[in-house]
C-alpha positions as CSV (number, residue, x, y, z in Angstrom):
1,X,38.4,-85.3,-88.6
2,X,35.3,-83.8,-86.6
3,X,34.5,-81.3,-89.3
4,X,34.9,-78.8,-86.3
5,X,35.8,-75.3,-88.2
6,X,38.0,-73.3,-85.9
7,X,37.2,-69.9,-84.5
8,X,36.8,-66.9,-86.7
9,X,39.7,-64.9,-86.3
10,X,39.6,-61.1,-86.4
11,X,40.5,-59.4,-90.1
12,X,43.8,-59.1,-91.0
13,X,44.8,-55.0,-90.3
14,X,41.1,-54.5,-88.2
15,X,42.4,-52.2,-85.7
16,X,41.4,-52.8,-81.9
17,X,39.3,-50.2,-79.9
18,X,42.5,-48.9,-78.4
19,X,44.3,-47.9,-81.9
20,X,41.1,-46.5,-83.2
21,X,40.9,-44.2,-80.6
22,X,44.6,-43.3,-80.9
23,X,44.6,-42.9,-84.3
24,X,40.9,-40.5,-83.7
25,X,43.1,-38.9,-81.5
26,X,46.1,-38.3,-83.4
27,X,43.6,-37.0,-86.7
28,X,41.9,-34.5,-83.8
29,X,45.5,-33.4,-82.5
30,X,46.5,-32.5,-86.1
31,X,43.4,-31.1,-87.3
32,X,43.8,-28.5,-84.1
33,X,47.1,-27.7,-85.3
34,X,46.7,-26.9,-88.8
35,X,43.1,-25.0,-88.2
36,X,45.7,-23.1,-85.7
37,X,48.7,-22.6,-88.4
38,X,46.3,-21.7,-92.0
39,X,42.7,-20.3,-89.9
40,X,39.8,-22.2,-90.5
41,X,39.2,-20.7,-93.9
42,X,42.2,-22.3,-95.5
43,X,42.7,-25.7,-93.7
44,X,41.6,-28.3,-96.2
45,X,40.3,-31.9,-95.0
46,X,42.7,-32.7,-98.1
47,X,45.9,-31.1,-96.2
48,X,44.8,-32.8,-92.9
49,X,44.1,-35.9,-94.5
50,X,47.9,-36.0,-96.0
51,X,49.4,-34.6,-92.6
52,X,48.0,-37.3,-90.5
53,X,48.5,-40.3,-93.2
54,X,44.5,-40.9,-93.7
55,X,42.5,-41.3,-96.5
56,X,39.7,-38.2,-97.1
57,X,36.8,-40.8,-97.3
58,X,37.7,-42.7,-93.7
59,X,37.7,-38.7,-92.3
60,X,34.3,-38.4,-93.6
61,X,33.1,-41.4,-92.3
62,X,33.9,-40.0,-88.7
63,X,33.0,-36.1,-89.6
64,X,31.1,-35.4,-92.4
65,X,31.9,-32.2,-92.9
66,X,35.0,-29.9,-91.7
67,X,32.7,-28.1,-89.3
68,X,31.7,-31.1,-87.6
69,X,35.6,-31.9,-87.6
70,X,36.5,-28.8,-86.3
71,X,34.4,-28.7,-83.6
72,X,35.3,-32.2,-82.5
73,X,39.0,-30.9,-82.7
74,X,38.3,-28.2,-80.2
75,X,36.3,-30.1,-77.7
76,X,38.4,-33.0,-77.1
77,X,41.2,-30.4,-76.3
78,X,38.8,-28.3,-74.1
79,X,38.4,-32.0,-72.2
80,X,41.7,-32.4,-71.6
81,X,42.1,-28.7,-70.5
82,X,39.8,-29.2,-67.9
83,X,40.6,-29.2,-64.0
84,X,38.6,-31.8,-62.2
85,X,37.1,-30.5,-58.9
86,X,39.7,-32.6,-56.6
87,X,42.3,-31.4,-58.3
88,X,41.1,-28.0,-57.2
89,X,40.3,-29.4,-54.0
90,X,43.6,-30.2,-53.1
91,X,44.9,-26.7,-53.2
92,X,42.7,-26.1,-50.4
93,X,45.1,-25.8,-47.1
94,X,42.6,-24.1,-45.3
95,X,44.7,-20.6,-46.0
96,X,42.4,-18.6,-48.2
97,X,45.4,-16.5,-49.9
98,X,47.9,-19.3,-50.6
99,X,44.4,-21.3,-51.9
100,X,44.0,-18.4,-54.2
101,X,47.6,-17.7,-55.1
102,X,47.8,-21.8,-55.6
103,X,44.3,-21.8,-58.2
104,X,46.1,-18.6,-60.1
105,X,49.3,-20.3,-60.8
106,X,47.3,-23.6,-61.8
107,X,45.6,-21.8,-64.8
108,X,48.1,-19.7,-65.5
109,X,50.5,-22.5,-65.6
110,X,48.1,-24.9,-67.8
111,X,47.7,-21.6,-70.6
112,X,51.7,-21.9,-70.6
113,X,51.7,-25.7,-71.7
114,X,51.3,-26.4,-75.6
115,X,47.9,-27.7,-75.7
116,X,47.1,-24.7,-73.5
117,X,48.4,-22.1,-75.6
118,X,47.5,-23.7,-78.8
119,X,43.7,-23.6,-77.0
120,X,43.6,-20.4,-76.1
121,X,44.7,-19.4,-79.5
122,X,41.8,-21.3,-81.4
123,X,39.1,-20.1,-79.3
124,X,40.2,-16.6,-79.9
125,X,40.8,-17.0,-83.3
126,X,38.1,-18.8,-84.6
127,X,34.9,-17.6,-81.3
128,X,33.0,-15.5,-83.7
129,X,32.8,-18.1,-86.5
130,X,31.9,-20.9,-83.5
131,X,30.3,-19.4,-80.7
132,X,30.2,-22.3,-79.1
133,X,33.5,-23.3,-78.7
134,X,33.5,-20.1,-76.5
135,X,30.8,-21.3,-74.2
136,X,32.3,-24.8,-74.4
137,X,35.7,-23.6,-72.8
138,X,34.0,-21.1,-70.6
139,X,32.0,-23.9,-69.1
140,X,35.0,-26.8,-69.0
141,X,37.5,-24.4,-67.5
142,X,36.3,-20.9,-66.7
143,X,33.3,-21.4,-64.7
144,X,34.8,-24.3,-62.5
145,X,37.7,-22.6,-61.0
146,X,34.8,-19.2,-60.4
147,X,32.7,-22.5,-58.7
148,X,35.1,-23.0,-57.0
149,X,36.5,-19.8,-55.9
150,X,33.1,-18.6,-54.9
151,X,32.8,-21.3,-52.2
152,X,36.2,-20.3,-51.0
153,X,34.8,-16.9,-50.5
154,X,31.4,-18.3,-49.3
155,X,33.0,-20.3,-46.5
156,X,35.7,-17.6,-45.4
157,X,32.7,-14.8,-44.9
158,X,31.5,-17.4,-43.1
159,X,33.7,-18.0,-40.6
160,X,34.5,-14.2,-39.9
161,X,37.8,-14.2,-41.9
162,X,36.6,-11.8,-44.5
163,X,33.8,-9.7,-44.5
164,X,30.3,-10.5,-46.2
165,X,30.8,-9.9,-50.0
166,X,29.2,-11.4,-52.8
167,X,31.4,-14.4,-53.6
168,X,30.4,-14.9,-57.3
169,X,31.6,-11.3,-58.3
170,X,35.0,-11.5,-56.2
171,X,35.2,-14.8,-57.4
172,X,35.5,-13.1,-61.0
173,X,37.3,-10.1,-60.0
174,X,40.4,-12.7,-59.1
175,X,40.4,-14.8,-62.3
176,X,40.4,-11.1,-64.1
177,X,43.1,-9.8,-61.8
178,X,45.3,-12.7,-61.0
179,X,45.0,-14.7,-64.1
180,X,43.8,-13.1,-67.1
181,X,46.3,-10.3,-67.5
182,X,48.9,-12.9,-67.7
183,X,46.8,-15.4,-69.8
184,X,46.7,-12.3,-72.2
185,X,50.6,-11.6,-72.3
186,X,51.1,-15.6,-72.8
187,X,49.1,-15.6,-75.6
188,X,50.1,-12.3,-77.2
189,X,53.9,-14.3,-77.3
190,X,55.4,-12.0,-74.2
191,X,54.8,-14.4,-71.1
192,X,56.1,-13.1,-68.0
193,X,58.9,-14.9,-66.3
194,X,58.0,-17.2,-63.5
195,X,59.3,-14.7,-61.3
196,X,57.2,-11.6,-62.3
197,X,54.0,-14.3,-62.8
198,X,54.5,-14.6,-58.5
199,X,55.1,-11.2,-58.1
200,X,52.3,-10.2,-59.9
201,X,49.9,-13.1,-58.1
202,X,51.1,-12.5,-54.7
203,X,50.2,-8.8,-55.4
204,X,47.1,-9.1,-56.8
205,X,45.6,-11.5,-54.0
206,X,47.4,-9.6,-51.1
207,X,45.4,-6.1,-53.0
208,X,41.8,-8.0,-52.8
209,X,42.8,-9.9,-49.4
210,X,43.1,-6.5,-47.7
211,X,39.6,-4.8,-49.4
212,X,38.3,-7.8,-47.7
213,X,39.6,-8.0,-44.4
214,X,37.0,-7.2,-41.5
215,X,37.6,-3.7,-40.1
C-alpha cells in the first residue's frame, strides 16, 4: 500500500454543464408558456416550479424574482428567433424582387412556427408591462431584416435598377406591406394559406417594384 488516495470523483447526481443548460432551458421554455396561457399577472413561480419538476428555491437561485425570470424567458426565445446575417445573405440571387419576395416569406414563415407565434403573442401581450422586451425583439429581428433590406435598396439605386429613394423608409414600407399584414392575421388565429401568403407577397413587391422602377 502507497497510501495513494484515488482521484476525487464528481458528486453523485451533480449535473454536467450540458444538463444544466438543458434543464435552464427547459424551466425558460415552460415559464414562456404558462406566462403565455394565465398573463403575467397570474403565473406563479409555484405553478412553473410544479410544471417543470423544480423546486421554488433552485428557481430563485437562478432568478430572484419572477420579473427577472420573465424577462430571461423572453430573451432566450427572442435569440433563437433571430436570423443571422448569412442566412439573409443567402437569399441574395442578385434579383432584387425574388430577394425581397424570399426575406418576406422567411419572416412570415418563422411567425408561423410555434416559438414564433408563441413570441409574437408575449411581446404583444405583455410590451406595456416590459417595454423592453419590445425593443429587445425589435432589435434581434425587426431591425436586421430593415438592415438588411435597406442595402438591397442601397445597392439597386446604385446600379440604375431602381431609382434613387431613400432605402431606410422603403426598407420599412416592405416589412409593413409584405410581412406585417400577414404577421397580424397569424397571430389574430386566421393565417392565410400558403397560397394567398404568395399571392399577397408577389403582389405587394411587384406594387413597390413598379413605384420604383426608373422612368
Amino acid at each position: 500500500m502507497t497510501g495513494t488516495r484515488p482521484p476525487a470523483r464528481r458528486g453523485a447526481g451533480r449535473p454536467t454543464r450540458e444538463q444544466a443548460e438543458a434543464r435552464d432551458k427547459e424551466l425558460l421554455d415552460t415559464a414562456l408558456d404558462l406566462f403565455l396561457e394565465h398573463g403575467y399577472e397570474l403565473a406563479t413561480i409555484e405553478m412553473i416550479a410544479a410544471r417543470v419538476a423544480m423546486t421554488k428555491r433552485t428557481i430563485y437561485a437562478r432568478y430572484p424574482e419572477k420579473a427577472a425570470l420573465f424577462l430571461a424567458a423572453v430573451r432566450s426565445a427572442i435569440e433563437r428567433q433571430a436570423v443571422p446575417r448569412e442566412v439573409l445573405d443567402d437569399l441574395d440571387r442578385g434579383d432584387l424582387a425574388e430577394t425581397l419576395k424570399a426575406v418576406a416569406r422567411l419572416r412570415i414563415g418563422q411567425v408561423a412556427t410555434p416559438d414564433g407565434l408563441r413570441l409574437q403573442r408575449i411581446v404583444s401581450t405583455e410590451s406595456y408591462r416590459f417595454p423592453e422586451i419590445f425593443v429587445a425583439h425589435y432589435e434581434r429581428s425587426t431591425a436586421l431584416v430593415v438592415d438588411f433590406v435597406t442595402g438591397l435598396f442601397d445597392r439597386a439605386a446604385a446600379a440604375g435598377r431602381i431609382v434613387p429613394t431613400d432605402s431606410e423608409q422603403a426598407a420599412r414600407a416592405f416589412m409593413s406591406m409584405a410581412v406585417g399584414g400577414q404577421v397580424r392575421a397569424i397571430v389574430a388565429g386566421r393565417p392565410p394559406t400558403p397560397e394567398k401568403i404568395d399571392e399577397r407577397v408577389d403582389f405587394t413587391v411587384d406594387l413597390l417594384m413598379n413605384g420604383l422602377r426608373p422612368r
